[in-house]
N, C-alpha and C positions, 0 to 999 in steps of 0.2 A: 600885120596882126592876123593871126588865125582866129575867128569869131566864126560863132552859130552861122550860117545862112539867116537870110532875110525874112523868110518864114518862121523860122527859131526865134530869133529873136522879139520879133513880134508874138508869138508863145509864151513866149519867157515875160515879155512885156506883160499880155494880157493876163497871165495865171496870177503875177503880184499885184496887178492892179484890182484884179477880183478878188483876193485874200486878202489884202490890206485896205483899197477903198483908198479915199485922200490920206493916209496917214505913210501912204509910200515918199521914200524918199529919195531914194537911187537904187538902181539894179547896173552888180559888175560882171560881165562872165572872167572869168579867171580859167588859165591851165597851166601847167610844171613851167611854164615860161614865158605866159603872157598873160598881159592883163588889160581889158578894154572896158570901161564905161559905157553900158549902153543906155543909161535912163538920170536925170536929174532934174527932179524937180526946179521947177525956175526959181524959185526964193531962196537957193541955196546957191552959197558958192562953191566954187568949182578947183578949191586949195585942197581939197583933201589928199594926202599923200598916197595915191591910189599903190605904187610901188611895194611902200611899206608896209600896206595893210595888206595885199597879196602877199609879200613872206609870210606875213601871220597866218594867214587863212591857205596858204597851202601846206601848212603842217596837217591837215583834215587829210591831204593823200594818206599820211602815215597813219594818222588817230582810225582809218578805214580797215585796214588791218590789223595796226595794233587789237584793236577790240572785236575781232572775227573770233567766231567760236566762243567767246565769255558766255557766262549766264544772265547777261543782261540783255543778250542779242545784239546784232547786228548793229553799227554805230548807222544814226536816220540822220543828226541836223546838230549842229552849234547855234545857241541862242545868246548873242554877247549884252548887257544890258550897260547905259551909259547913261549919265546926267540928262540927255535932249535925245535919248533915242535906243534904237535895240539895232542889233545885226544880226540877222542870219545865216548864217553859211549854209549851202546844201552840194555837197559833192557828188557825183555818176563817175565810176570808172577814171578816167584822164582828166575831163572837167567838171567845173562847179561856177555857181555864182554867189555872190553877194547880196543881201538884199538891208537895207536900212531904214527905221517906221519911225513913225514918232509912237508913242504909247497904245498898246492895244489890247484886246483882252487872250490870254494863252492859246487858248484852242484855235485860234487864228493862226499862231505862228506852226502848230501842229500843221493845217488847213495848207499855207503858203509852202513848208517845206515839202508835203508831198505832192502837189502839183507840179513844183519846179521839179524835182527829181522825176518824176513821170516823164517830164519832156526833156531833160538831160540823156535819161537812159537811152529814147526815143532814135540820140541820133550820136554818130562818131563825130569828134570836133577833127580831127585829120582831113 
């Protein structure tokens, strides 16, 4: 598996854990062909079809250009909301990660997707 460096990841750790606080619940890096778990809270199990939800969330490569140039600007973050929780996607260039909360207040997930992208841009996943 191609993953951040050990310094990244702990980046990538500390930006969600300082955006979300306890309400973090996993953090996944993803890229066009892999996909690694790097963060789960202990109270959770560890079924989630990590696979599955990367095809999902690596439609964002496309939705990155698809919406280049609109007058909405530039596509920043996916916010998915669910029965027990949110997900955000934040994609850089080739990679992206995942990140999963329990309930929080908006300008948080603002908060959380530009520091992850700061340290995505930061570094090549190759």
């Amino acid at each position: 598996m191609t993953q951040p460096p050990d310094e990244r990841v702990d980046e990538l750790l500390s930006a969600a854990r300082t955006a979300t606080g306890d309400e973090l619940r996993s953090l996944t890096y993803f890229t066009r062909d892999e996909v690694e778990q790097l963060y789960l809270r202990s109270d959770l199990s560890r079924t989630a079809d990590l696979i599955g939800f990367a095809e999902n969330e690596r439609q964002g490569f496309h939705s990155q250009s698809m919406y280049a140039n609109t007058q909405l600007g530039d596509y920043r973050f996916t916010v998915r909301v669910f029965d027990n929780g949110y997900l955000t996607r934040v994609i850089a260039n080739d990679h992206g990660v995942w990140v999963t909360t329990d309930s929080m207040e908006i300008d948080r997930f603002e908060e959380l997707a530009s520091a992850l992208a700061a340290i995505l841009r930061s570094f090549d996943p190759a």
